[in-house]
Jmol script that loads the backbone (N, CA, C; Angstrom):
load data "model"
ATOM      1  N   UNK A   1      -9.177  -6.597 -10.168  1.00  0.00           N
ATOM      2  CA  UNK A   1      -8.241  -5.564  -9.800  1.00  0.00           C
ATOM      3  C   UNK A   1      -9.033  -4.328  -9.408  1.00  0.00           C
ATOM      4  N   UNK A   2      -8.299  -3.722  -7.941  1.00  0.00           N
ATOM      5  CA  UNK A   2      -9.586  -2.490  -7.756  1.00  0.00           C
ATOM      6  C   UNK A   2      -8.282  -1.385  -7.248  1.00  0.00           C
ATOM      7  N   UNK A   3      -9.232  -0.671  -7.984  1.00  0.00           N
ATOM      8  CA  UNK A   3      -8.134   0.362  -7.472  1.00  0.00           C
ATOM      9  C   UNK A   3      -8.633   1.115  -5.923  1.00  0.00           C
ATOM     10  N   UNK A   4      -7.388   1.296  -5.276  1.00  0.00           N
ATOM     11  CA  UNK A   4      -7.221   1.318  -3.341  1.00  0.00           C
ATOM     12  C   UNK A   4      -7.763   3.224  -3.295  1.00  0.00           C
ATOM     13  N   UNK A   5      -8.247   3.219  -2.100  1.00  0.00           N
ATOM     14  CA  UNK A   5      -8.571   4.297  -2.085  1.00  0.00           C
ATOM     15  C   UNK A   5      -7.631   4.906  -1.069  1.00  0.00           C
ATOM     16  N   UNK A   6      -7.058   6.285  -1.257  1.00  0.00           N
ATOM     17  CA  UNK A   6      -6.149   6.533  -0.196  1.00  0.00           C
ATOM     18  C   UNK A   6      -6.211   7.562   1.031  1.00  0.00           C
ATOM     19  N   UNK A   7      -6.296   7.040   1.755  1.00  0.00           N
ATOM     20  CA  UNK A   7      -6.808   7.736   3.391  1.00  0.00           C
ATOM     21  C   UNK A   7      -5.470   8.511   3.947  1.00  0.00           C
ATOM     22  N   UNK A   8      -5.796   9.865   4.417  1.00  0.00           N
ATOM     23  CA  UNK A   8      -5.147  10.507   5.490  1.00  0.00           C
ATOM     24  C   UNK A   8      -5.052   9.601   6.895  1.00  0.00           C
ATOM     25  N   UNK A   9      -3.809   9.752   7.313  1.00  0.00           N
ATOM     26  CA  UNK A   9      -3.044   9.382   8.323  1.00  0.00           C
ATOM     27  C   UNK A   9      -4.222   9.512   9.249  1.00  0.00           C
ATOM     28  N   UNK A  10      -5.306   8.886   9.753  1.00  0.00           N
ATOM     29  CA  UNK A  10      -5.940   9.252  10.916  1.00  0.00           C
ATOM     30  C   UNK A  10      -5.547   9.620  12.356  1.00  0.00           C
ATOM     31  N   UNK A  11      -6.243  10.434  12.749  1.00  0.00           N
ATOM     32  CA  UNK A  11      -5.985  10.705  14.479  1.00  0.00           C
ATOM     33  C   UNK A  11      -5.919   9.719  14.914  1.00  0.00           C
ATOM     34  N   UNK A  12      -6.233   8.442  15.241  1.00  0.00           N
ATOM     35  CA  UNK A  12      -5.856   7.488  16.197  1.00  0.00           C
ATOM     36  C   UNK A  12      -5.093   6.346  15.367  1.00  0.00           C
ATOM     37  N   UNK A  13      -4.104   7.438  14.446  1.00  0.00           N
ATOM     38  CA  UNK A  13      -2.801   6.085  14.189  1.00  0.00           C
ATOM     39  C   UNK A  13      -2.993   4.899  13.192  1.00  0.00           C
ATOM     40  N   UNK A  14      -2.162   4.200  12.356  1.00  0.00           N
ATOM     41  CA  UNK A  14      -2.596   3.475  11.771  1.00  0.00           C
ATOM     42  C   UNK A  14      -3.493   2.446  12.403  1.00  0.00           C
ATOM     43  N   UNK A  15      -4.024   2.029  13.984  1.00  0.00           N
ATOM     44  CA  UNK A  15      -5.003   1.432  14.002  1.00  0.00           C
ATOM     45  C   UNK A  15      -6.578   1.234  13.854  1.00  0.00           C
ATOM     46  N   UNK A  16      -6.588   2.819  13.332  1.00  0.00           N
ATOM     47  CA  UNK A  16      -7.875   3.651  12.969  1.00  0.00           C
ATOM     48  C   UNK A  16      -8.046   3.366  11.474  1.00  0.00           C
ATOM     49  N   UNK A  17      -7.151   3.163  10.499  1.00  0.00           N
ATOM     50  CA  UNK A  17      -7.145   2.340   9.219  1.00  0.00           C
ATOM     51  C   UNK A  17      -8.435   1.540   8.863  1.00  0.00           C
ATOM     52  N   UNK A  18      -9.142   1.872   7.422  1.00  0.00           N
ATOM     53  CA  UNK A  18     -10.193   1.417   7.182  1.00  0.00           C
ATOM     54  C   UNK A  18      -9.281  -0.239   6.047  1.00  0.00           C
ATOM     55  N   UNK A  19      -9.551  -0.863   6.379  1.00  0.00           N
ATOM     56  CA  UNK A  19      -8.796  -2.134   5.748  1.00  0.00           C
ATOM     57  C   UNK A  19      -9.843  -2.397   4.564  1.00  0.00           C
ATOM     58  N   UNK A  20      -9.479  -2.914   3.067  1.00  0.00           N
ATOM     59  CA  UNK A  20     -10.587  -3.773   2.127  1.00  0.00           C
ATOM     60  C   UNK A  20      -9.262  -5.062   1.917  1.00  0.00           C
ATOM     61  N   UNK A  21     -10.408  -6.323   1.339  1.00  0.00           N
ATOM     62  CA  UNK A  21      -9.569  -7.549   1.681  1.00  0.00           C
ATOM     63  C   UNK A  21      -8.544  -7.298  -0.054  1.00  0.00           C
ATOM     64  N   UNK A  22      -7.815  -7.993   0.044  1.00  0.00           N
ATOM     65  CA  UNK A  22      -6.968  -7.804  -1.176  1.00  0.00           C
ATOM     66  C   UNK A  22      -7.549  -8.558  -2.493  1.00  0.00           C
ATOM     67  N   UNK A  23      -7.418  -8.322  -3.607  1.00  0.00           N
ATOM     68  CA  UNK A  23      -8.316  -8.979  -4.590  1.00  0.00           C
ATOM     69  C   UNK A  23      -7.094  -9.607  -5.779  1.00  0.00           C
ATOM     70  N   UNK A  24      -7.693 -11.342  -5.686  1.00  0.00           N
ATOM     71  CA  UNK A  24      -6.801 -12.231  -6.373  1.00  0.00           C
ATOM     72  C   UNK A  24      -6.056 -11.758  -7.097  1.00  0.00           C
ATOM     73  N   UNK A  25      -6.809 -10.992  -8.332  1.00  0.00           N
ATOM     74  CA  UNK A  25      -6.489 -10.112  -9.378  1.00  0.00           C
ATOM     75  C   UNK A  25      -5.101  -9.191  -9.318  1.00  0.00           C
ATOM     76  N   UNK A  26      -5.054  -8.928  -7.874  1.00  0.00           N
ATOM     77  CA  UNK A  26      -4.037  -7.753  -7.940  1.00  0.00           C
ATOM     78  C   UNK A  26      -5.069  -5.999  -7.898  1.00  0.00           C
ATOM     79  N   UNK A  27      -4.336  -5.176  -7.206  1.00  0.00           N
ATOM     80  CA  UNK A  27      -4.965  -4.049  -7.208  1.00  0.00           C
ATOM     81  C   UNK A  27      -4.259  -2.815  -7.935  1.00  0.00           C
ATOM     82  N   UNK A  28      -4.707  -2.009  -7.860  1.00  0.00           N
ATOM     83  CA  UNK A  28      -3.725  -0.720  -8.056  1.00  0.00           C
ATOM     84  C   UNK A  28      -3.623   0.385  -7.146  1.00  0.00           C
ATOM     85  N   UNK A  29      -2.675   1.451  -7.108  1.00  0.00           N
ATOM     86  CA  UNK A  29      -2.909   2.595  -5.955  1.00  0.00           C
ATOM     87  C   UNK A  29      -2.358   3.522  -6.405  1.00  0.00           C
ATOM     88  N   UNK A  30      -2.775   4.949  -6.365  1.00  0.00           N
ATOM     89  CA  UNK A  30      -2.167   6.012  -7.432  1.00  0.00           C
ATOM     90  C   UNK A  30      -0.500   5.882  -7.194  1.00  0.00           C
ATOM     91  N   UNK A  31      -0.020   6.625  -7.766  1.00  0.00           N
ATOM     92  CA  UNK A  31       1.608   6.995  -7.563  1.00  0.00           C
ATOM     93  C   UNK A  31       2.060   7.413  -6.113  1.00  0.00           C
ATOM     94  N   UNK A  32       3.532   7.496  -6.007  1.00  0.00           N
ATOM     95  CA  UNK A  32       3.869   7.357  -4.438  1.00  0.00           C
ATOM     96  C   UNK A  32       4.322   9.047  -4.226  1.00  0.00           C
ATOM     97  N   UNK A  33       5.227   8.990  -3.930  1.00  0.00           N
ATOM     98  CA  UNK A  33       5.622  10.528  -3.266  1.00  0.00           C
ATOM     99  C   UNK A  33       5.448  11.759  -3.990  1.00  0.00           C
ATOM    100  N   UNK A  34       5.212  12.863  -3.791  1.00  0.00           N
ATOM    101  CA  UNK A  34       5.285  13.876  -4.714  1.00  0.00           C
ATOM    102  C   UNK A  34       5.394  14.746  -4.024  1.00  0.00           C
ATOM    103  N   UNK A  35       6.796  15.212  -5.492  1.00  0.00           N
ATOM    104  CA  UNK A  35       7.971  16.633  -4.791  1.00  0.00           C
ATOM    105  C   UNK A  35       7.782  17.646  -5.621  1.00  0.00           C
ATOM    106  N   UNK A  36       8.344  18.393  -4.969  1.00  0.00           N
ATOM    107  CA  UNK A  36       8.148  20.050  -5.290  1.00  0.00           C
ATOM    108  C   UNK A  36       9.503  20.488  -5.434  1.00  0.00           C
ATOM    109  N   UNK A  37      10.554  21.119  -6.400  1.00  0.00           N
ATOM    110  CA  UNK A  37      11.826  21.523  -5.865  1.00  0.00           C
ATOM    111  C   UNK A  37      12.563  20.650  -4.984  1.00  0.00           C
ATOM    112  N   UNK A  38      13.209  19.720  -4.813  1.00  0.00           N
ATOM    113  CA  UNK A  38      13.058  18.541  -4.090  1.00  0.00           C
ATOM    114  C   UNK A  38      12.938  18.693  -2.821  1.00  0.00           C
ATOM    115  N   UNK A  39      11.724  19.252  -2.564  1.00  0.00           N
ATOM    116  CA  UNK A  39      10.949  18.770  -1.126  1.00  0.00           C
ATOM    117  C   UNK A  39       9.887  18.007  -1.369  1.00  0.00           C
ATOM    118  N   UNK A  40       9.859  17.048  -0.548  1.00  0.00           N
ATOM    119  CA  UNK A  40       8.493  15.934  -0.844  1.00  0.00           C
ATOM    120  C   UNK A  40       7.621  16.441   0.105  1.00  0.00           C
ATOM    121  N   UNK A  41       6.005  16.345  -0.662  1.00  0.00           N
ATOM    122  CA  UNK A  41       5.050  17.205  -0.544  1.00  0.00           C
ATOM    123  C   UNK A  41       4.556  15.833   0.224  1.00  0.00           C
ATOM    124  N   UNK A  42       4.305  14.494  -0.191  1.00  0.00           N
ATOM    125  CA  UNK A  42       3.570  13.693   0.591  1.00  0.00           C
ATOM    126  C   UNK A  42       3.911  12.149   0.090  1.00  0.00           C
ATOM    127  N   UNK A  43       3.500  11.183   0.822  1.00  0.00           N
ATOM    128  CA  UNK A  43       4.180  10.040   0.843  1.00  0.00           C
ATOM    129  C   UNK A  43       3.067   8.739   0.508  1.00  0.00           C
ATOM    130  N   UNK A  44       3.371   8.119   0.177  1.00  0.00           N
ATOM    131  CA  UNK A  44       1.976   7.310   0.122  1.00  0.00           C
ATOM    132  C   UNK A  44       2.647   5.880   0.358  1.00  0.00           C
ATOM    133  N   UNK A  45       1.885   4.910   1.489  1.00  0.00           N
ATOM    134  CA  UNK A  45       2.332   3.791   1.647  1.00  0.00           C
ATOM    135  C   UNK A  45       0.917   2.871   1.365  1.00  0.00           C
ATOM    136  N   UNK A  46       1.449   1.837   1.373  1.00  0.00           N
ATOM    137  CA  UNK A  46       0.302   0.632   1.601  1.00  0.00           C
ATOM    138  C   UNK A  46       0.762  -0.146   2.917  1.00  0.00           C
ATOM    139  N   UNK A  47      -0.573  -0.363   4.007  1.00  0.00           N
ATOM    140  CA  UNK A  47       0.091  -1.290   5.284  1.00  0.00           C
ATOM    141  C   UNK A  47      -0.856  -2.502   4.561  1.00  0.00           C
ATOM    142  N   UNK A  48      -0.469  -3.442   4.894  1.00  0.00           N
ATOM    143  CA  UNK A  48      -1.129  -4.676   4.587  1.00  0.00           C
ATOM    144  C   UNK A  48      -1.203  -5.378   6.100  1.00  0.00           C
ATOM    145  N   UNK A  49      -2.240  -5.846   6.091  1.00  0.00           N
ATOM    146  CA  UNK A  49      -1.833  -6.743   7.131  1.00  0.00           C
ATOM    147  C   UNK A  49      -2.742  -8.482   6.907  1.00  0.00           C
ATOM    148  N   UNK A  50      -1.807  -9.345   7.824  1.00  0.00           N
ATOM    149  CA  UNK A  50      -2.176 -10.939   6.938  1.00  0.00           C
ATOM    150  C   UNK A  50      -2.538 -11.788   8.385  1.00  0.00           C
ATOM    151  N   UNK A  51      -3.672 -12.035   8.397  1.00  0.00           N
ATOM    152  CA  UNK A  51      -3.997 -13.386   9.675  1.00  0.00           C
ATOM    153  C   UNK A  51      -4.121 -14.170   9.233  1.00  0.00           C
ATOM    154  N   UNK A  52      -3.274 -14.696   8.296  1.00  0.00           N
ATOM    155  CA  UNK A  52      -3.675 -16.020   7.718  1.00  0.00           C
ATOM    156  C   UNK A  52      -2.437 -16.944   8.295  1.00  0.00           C
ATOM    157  N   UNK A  53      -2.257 -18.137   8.507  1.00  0.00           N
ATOM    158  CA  UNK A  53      -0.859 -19.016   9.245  1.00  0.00           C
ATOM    159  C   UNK A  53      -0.047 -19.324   8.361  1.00  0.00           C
ATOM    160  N   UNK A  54      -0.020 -18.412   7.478  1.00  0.00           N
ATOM    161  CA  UNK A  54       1.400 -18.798   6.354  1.00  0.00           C
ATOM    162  C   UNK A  54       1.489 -17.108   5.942  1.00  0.00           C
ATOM    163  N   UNK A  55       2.334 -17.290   5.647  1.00  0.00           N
ATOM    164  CA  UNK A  55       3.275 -15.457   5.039  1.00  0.00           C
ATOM    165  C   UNK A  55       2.698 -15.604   3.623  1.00  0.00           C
ATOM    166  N   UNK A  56       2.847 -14.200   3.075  1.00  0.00           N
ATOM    167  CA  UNK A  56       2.351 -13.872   2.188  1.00  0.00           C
ATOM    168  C   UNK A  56       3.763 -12.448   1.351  1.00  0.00           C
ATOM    169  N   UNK A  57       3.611 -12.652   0.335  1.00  0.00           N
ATOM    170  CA  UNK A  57       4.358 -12.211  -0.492  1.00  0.00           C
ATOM    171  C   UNK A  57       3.582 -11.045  -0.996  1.00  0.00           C
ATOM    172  N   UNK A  58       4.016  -9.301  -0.524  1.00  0.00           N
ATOM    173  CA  UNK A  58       3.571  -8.470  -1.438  1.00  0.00           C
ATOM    174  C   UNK A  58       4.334  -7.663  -2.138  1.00  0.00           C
ATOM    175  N   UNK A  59       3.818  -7.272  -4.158  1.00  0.00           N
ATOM    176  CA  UNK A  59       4.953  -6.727  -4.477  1.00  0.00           C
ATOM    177  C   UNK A  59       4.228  -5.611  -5.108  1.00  0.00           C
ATOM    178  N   UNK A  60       4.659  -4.227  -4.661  1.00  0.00           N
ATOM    179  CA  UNK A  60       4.209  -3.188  -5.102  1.00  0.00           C
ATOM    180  C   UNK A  60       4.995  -2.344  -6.270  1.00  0.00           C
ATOM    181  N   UNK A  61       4.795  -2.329  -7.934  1.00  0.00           N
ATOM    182  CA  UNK A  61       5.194  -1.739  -8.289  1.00  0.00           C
ATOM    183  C   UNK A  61       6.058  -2.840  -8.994  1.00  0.00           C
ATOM    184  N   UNK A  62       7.867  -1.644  -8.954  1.00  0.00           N
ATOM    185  CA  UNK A  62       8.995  -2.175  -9.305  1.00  0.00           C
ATOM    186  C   UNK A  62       9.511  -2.753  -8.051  1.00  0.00           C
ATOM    187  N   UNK A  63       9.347  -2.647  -7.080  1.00  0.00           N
ATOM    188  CA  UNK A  63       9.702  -2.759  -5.763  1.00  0.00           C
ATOM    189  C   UNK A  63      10.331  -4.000  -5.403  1.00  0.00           C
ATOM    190  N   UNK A  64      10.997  -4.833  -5.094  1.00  0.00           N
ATOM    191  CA  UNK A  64      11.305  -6.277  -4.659  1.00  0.00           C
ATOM    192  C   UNK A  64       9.939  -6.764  -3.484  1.00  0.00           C
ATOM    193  N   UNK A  65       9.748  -7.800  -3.874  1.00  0.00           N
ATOM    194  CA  UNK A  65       8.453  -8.599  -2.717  1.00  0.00           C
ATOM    195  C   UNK A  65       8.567  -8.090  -1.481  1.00  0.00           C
ATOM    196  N   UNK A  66       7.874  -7.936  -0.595  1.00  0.00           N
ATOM    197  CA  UNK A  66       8.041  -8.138   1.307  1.00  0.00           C
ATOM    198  C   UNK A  66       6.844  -9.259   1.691  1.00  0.00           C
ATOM    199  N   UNK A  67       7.409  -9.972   2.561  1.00  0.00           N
ATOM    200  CA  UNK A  67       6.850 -10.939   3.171  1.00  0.00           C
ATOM    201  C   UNK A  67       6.263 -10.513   3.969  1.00  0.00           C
ATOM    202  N   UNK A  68       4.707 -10.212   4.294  1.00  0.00           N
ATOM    203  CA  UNK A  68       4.174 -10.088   5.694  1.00  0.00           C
ATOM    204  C   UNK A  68       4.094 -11.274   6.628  1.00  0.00           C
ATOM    205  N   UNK A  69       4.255 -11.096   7.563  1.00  0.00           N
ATOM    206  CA  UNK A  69       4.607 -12.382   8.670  1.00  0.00           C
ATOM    207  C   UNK A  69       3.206 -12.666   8.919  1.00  0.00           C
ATOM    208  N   UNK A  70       3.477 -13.706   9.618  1.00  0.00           N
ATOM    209  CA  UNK A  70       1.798 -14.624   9.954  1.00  0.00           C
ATOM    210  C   UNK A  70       0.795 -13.953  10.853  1.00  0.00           C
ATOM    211  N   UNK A  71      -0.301 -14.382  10.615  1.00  0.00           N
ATOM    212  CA  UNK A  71      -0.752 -14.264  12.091  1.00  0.00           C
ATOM    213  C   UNK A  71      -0.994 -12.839  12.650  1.00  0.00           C
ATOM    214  N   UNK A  72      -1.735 -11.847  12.385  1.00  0.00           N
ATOM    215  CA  UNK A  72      -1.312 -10.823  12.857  1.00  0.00           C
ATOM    216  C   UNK A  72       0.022  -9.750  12.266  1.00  0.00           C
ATOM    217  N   UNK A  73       0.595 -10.108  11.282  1.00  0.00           N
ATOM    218  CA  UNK A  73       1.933  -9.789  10.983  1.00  0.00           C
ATOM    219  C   UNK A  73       0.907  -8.597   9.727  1.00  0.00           C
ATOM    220  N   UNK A  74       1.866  -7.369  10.027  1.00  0.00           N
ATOM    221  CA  UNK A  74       1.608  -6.240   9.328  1.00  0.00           C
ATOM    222  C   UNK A  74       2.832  -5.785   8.986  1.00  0.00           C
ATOM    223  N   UNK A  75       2.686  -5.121   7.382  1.00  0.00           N
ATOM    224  CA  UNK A  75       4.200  -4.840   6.675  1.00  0.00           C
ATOM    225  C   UNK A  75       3.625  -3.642   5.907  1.00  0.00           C
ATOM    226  N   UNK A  76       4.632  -2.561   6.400  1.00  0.00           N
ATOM    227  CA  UNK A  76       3.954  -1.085   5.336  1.00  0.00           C
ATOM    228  C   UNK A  76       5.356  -0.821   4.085  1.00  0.00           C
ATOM    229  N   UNK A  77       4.731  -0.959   3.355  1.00  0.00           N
ATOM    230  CA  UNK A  77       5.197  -1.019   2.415  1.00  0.00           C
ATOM    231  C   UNK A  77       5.185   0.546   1.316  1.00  0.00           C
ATOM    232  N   UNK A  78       6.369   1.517   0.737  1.00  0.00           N
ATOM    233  CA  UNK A  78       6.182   2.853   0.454  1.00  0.00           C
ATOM    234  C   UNK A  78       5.764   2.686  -1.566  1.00  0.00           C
ATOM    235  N   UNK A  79       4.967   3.071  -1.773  1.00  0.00           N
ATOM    236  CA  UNK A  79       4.420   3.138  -3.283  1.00  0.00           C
ATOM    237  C   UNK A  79       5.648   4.080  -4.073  1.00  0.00           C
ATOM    238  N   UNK A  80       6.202   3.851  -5.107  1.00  0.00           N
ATOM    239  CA  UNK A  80       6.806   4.173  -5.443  1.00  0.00           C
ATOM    240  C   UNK A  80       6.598   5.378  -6.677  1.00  0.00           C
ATOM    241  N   UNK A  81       7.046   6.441  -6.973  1.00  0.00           N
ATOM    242  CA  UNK A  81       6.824   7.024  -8.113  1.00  0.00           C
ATOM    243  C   UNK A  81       7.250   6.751  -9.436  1.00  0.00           C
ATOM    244  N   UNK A  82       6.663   5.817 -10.070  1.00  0.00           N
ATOM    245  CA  UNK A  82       7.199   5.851 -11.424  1.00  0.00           C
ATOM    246  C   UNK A  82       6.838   6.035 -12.628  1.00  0.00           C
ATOM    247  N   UNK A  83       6.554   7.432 -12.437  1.00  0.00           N
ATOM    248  CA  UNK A  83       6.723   8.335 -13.579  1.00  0.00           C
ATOM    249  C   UNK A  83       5.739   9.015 -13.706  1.00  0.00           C
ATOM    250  N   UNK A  84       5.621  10.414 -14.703  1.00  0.00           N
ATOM    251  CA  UNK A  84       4.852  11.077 -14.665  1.00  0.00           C
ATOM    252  C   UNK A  84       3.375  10.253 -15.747  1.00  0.00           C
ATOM    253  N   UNK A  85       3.990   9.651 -16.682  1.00  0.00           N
ATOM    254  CA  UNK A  85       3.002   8.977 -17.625  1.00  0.00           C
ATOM    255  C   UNK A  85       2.459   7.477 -17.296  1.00  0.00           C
ATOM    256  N   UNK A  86       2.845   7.364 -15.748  1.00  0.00           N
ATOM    257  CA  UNK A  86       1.818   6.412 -15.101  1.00  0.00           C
ATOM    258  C   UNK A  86       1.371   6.517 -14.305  1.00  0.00           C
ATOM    259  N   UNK A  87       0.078   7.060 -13.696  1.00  0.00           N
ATOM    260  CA  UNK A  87      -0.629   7.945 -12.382  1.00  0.00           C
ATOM    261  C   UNK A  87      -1.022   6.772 -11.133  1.00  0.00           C
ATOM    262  N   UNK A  88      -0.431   5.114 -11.924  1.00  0.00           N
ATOM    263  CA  UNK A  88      -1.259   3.915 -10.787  1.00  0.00           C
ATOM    264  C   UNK A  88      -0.321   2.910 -10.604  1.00  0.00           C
ATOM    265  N   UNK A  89       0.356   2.510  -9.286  1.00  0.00           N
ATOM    266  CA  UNK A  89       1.270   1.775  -9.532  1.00  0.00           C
ATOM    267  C   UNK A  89       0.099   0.258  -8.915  1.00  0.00           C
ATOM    268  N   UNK A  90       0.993  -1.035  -9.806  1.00  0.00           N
ATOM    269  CA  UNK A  90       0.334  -2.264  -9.623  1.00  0.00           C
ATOM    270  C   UNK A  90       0.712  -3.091  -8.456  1.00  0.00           C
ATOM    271  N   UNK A  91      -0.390  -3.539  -7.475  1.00  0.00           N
ATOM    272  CA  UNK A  91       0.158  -4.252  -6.602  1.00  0.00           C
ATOM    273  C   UNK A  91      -0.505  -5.724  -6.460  1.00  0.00           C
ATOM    274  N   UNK A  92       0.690  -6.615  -6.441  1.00  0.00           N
ATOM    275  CA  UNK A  92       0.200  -8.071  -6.692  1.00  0.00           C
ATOM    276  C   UNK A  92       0.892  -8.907  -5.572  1.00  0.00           C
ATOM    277  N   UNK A  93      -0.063 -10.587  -5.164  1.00  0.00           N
ATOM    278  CA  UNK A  93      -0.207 -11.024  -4.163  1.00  0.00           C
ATOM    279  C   UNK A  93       0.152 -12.355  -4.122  1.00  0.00           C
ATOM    280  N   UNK A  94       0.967 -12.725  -3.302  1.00  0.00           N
ATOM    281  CA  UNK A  94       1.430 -14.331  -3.520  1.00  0.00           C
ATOM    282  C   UNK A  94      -0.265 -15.184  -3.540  1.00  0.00           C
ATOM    283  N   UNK A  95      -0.734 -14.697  -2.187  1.00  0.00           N
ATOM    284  CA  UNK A  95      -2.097 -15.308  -2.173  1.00  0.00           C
ATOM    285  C   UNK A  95      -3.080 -14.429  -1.461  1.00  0.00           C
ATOM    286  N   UNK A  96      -3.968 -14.239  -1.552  1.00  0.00           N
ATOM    287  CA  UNK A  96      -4.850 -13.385  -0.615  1.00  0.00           C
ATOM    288  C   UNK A  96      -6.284 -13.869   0.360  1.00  0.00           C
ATOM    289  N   UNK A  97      -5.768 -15.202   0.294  1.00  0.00           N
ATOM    290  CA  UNK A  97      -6.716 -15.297   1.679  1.00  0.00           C
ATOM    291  C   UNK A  97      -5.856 -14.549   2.893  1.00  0.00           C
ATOM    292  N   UNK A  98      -7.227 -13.995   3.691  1.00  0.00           N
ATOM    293  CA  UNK A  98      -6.688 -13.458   5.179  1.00  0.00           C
ATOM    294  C   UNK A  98      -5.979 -12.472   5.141  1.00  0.00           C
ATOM    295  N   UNK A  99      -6.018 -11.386   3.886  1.00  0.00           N
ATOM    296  CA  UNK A  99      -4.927 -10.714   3.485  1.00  0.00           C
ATOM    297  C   UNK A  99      -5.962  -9.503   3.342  1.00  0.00           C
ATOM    298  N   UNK A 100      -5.207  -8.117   3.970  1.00  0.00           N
ATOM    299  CA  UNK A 100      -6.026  -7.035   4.057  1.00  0.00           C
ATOM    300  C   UNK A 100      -4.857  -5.730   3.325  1.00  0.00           C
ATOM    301  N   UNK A 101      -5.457  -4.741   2.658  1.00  0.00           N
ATOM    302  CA  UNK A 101      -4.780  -3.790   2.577  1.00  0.00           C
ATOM    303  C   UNK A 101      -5.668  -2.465   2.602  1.00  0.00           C
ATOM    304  N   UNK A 102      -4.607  -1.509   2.867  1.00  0.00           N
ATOM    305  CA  UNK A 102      -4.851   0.059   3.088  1.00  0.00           C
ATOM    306  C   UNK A 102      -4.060   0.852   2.650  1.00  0.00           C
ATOM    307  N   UNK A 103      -4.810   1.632   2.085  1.00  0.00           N
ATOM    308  CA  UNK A 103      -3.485   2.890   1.098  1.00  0.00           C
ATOM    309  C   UNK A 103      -3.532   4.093   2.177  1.00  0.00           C
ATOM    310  N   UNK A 104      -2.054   4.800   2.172  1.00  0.00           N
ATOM    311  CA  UNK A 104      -2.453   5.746   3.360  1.00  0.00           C
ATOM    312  C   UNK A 104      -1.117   6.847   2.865  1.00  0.00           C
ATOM    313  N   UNK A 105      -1.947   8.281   2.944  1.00  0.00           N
ATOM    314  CA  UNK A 105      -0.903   9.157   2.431  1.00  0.00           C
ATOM    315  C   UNK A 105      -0.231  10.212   3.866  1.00  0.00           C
ATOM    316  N   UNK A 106       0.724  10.214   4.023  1.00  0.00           N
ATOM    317  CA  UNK A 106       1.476  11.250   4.919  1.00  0.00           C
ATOM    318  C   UNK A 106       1.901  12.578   4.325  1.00  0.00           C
ATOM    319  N   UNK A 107       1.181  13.689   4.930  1.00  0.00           N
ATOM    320  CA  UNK A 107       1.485  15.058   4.049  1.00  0.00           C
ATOM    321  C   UNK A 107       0.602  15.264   3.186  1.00  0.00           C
ATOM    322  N   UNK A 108       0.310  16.595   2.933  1.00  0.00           N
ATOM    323  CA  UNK A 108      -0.913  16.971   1.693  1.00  0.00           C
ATOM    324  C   UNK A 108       0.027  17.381   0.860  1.00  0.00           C
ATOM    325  N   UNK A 109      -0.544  17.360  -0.559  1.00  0.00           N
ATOM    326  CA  UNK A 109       0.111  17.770  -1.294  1.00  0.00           C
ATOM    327  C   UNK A 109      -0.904  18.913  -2.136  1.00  0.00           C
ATOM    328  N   UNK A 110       0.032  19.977  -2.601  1.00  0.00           N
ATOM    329  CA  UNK A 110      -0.606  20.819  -3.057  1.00  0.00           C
ATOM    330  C   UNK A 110      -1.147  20.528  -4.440  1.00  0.00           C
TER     331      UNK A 110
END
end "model"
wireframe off; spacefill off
backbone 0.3
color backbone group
């Protein structure tokens, strides 16, 4: 299990995304949105993406699974906040051959 490191939205778009391969184990990635007065200060997703010829099951958190599609098939998926007395939410993998992920935050937060 490794915990994801999380990258600013790069200038050339999520295809500028530094990818690490996903680890059997399952990973972790800090907490998801964070608000201020309820304005949200910043967002944090995971894109995954899977070239492997079968779909893959990812479940972040409390979240229900998403299937990334085959082949090229990329699924961004939003990290969820749950709670102040857990700073890392868990993300686990039907299978992880051919299976890439990236943590990526929208908005700075103060």
């Amino acid at each position: 299990m490794a915990a994801l490191t999380i990258q600013d939205v790069p200038v050339g778009g999520l295809a500028s995304l530094t990818f690490t391969a996903c680890n059997g184990g399952g990973d972790t990635v800090a907490a998801g949105s964070k608000a201020c007065a309820g304005w949200e200060l910043e967002t944090i997703f995971v894109v995954v993406r899977n070239t492997n010829a079968a779909t893959r099951d990812v479940t972040v958190g409390a979240l229900a699974p998403v299937t990334v599609p085959v082949t090229t098939g990329v699924s961004v998926i939003p990290v969820p906040n749950e709670g102040i007395n857990d700073p890392s939410v868990a993300i686990s993998y039907s299978a992880v051959t051919n299976l890439d992920i990236a943590a990526v935050r929208i908005g700075k937060g103060y």
